[in-house]
PAMARDO-871763 format. One line per 4 residues: their letters; for each residue x, y, z of N, C-alpha, C, O. Coordinates in nm, 2 decimals, padded with zeros to 4 digits. Example, Ala and Ser with C-alpha at 12.3 -4.5 7.8 and 13.67 -1.06 7.14 Angstrom:
# PAMARDO-871763
as	01.32,-00.57,00.78,01.23,-00.45,00.78,01.32,-00.33,00.78,01.42,-00.33,00.85 ~ 01.28,-00.22,00.71,01.37,-00.11,00.71,01.29,00.00,00.79,01.34,00.11,00.80
# end
This chain:
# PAMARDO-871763
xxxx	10.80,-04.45,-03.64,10.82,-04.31,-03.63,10.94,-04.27,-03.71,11.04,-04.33,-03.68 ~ 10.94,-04.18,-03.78,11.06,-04.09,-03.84,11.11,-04.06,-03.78,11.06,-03.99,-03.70 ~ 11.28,-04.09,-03.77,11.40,-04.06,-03.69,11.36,-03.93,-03.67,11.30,-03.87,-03.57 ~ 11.42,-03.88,-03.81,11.48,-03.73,-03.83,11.41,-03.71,-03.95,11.44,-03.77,-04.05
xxxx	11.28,-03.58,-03.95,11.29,-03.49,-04.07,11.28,-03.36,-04.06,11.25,-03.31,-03.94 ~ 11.30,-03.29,-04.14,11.31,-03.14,-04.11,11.20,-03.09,-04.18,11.15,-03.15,-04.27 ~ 11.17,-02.98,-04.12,11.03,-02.82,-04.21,11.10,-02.77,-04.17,11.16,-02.80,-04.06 ~ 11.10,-02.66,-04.24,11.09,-02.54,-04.25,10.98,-02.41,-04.21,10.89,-02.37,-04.28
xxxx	11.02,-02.37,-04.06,10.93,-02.31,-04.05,11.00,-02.12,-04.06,11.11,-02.07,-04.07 ~ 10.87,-02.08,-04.07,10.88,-01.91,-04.07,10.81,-01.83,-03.93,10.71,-01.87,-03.88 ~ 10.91,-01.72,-03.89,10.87,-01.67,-03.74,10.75,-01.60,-03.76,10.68,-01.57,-03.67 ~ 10.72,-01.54,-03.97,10.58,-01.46,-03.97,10.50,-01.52,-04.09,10.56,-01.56,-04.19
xxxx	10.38,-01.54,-04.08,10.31,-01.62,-04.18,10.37,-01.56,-04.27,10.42,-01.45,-04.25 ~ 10.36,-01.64,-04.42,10.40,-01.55,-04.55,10.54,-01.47,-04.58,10.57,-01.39,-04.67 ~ 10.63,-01.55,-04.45,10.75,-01.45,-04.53,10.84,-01.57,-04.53,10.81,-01.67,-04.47 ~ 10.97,-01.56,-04.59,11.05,-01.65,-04.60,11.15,-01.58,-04.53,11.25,-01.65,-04.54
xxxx	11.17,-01.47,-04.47,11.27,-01.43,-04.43,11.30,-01.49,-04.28,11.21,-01.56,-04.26 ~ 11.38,-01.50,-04.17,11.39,-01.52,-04.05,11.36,-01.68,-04.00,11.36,-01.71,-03.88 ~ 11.33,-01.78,-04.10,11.28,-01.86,-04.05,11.38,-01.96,-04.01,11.50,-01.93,-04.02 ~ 11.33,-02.11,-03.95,11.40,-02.19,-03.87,11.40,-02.30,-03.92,11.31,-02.31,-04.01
xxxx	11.47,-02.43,-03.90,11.43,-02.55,-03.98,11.39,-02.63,-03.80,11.45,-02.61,-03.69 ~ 11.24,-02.73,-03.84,11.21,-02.81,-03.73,11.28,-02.96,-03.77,11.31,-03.02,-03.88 ~ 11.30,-03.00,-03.63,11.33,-03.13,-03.62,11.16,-03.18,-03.58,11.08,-03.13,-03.50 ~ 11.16,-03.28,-03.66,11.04,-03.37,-03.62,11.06,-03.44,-03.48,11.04,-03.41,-03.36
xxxx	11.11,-03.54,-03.53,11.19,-03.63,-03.38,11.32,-03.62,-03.38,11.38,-03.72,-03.43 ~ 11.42,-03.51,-03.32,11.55,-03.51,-03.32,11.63,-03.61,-03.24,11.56,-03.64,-03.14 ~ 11.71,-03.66,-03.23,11.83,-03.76,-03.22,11.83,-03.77,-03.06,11.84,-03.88,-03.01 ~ 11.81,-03.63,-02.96,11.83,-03.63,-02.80,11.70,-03.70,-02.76,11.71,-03.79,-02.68
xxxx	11.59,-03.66,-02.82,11.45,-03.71,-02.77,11.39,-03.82,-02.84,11.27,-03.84,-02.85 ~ 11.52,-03.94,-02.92,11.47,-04.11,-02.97,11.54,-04.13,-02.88,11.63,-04.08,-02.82 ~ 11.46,-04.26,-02.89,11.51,-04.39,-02.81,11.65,-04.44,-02.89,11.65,-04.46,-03.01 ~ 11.77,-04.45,-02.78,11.87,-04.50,-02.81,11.89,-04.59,-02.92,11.96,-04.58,-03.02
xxxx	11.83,-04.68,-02.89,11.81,-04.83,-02.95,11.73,-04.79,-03.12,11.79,-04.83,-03.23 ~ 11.62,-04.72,-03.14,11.56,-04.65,-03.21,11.65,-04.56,-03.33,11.65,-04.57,-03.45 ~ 11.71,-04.50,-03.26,11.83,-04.42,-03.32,11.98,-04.53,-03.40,12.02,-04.53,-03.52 ~ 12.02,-04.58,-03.32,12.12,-04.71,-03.36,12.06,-04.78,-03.50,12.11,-04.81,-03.61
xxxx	11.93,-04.81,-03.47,11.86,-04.89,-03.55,11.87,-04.81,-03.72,11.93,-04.86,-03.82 ~ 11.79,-04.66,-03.69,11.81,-04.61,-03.79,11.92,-04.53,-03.86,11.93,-04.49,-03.98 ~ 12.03,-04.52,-03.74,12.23,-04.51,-03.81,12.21,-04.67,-03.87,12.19,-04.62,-03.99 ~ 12.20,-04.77,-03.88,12.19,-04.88,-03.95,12.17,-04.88,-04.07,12.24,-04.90,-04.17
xxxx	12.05,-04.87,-04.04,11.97,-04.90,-04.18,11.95,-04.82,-04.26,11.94,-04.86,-04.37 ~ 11.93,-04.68,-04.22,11.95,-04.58,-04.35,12.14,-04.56,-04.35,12.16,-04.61,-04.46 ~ 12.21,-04.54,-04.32,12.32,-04.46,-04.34,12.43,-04.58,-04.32,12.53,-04.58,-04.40 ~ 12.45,-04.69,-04.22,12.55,-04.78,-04.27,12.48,-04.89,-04.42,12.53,-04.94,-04.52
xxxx	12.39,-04.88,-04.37,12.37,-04.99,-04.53,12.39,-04.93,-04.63,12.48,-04.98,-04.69 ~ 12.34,-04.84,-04.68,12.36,-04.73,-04.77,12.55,-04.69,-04.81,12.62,-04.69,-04.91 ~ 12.59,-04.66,-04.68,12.73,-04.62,-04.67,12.83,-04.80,-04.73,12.93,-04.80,-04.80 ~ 12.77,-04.91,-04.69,12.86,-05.05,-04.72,12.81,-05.04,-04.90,12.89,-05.06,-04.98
xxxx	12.66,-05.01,-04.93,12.65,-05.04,-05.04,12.76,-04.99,-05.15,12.81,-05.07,-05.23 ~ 12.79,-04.83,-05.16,12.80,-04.80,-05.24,12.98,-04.74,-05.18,13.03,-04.64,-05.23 ~ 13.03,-04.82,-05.10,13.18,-04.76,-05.06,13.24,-04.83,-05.16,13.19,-04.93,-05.21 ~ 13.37,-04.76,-05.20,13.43,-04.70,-05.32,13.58,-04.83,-05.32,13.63,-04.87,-05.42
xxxx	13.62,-04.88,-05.20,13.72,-04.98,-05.19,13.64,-05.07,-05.08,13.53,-05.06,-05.02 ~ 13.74,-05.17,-05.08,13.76,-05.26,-05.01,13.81,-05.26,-04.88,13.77,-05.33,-04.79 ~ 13.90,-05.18,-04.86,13.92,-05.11,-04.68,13.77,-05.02,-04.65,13.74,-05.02,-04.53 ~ 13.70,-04.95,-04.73,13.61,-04.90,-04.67,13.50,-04.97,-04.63,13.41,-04.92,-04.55
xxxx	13.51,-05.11,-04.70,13.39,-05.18,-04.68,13.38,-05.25,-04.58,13.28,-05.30,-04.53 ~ 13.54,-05.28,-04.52,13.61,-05.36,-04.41,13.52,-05.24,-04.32,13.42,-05.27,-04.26 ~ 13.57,-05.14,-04.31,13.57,-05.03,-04.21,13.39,-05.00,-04.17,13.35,-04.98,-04.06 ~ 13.34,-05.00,-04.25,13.17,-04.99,-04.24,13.10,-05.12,-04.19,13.01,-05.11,-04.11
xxxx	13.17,-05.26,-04.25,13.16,-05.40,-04.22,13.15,-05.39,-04.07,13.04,-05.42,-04.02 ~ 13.26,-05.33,-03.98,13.31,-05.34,-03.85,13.23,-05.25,-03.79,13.18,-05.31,-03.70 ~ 13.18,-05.13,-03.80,13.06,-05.05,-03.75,12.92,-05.13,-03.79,12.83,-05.15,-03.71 ~ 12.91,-05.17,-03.89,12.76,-05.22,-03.86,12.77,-05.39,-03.77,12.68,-05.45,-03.73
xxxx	12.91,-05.44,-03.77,12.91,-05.56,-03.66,12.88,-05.51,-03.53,12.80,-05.57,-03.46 ~ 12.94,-05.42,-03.50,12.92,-05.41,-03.36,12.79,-05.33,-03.33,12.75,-05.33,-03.21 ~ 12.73,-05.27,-03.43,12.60,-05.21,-03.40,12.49,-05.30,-03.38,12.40,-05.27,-03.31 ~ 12.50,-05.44,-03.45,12.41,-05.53,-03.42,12.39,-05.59,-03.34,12.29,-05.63,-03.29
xxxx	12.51,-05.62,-03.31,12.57,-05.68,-03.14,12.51,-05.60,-03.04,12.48,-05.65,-02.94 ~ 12.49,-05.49,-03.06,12.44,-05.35,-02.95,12.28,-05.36,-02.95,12.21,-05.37,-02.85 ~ 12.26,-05.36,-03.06,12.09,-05.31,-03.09,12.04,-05.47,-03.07,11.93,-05.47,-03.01 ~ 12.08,-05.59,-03.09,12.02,-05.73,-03.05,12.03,-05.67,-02.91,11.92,-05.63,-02.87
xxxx	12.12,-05.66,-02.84,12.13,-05.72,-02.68,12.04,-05.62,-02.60,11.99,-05.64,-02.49 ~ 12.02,-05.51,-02.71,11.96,-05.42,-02.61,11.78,-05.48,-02.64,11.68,-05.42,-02.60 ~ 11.77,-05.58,-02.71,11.64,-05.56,-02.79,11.58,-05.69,-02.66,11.48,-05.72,-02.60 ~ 11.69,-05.74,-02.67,11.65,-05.89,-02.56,11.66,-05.89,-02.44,11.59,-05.96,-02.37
xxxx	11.77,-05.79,-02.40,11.80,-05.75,-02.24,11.88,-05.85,-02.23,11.86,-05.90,-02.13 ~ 12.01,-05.93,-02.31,12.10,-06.03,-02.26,12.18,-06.01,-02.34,12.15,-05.98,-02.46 ~ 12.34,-06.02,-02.26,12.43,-06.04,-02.39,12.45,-06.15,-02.43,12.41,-06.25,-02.37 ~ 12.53,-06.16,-02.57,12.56,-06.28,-02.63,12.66,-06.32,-02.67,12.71,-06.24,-02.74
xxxx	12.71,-06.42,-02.64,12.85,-06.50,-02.67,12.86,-06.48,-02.85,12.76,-06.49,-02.92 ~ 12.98,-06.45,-02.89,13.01,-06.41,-03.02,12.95,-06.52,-03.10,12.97,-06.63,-03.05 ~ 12.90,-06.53,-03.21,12.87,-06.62,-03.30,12.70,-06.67,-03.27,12.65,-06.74,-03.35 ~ 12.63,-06.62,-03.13,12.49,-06.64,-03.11,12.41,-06.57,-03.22,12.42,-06.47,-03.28
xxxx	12.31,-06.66,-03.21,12.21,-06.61,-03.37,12.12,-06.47,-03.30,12.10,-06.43,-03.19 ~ 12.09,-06.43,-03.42,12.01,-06.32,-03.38,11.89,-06.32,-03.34,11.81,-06.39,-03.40 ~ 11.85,-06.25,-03.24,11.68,-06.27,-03.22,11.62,-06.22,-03.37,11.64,-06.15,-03.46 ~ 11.50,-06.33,-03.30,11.42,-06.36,-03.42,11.29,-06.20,-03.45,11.24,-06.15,-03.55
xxxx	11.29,-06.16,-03.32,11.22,-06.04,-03.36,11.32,-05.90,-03.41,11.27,-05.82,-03.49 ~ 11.48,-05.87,-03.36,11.53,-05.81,-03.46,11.58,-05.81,-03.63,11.60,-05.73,-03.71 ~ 11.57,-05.98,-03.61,11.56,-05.98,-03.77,11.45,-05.95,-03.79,11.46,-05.86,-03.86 ~ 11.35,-05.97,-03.77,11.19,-05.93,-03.87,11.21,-05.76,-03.92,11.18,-05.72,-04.03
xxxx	11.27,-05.66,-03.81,11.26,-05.56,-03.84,11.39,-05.50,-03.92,11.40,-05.39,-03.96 ~ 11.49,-05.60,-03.93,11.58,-05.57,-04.03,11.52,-05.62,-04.19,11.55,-05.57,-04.30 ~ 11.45,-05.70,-04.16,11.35,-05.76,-04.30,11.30,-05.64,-04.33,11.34,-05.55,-04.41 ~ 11.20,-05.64,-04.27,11.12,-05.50,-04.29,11.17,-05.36,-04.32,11.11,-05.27,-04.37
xxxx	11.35,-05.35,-04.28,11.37,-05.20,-04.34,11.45,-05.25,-04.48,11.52,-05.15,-04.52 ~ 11.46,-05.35,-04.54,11.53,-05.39,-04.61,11.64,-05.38,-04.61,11.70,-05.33,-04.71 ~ 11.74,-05.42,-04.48,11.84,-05.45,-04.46,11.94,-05.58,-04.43,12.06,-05.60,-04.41 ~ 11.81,-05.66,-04.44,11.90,-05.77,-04.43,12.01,-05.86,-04.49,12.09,-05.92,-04.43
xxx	11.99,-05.84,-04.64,12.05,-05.90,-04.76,12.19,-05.82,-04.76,12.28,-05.86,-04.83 ~ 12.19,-05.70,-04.68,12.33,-05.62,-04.68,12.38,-05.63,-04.54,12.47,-05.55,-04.53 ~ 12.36,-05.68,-04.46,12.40,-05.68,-04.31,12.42,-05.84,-04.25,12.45,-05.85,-04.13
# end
């Protein structure tokens, strides 16, 4: 499911005046875990790819460590001693958004 997209709607057919932008699936009504997932993989991977220094990449590095840490433990229901491998079904879906090779 799509996090977040927006339309554009209008309050009278055919006019462009007054109108509103919709949230498809807004940020209050995903799943926590859902949401984490997709600050990940659209916007920190994206944000590590193309940061401009080397402190920013430290600094993005450290948000998406502990995001993984979050979204594994929530994915398995157990926490994990630092350095434990990741579940095997959150990697498949880091595969699948093409985030793995950056994360």
């Amino acid at each position: 499911k799509d996090i977040i997209s927006l339309h554009f709607g209008s309050d009278l057919p055919g006019s462009d005046d007054g109108g509103h932008f919709i949230l498809s699936n807004p940020p209050w009504k995903t799943n926590v875990t859902e949401f984490e997932f997709h600050v990940l993989t659209r916007h920190l991977v994206n944000a590590l790819r193309s940061a401009p220094s080397t402190l920013d990449q430290h600094k993005i590095s450290f948000s998406i460590q502990e995001l993984l840490r979050m979204i594994d433990s929530q994915i398995d229901g157990l926490i994990k001693a630092d350095g434990a491998p990741m579940s095997s079904a959150f990697r498949e879906r880091l595969i699948q958004a093409d985030a793995i090779t950056t994360v």
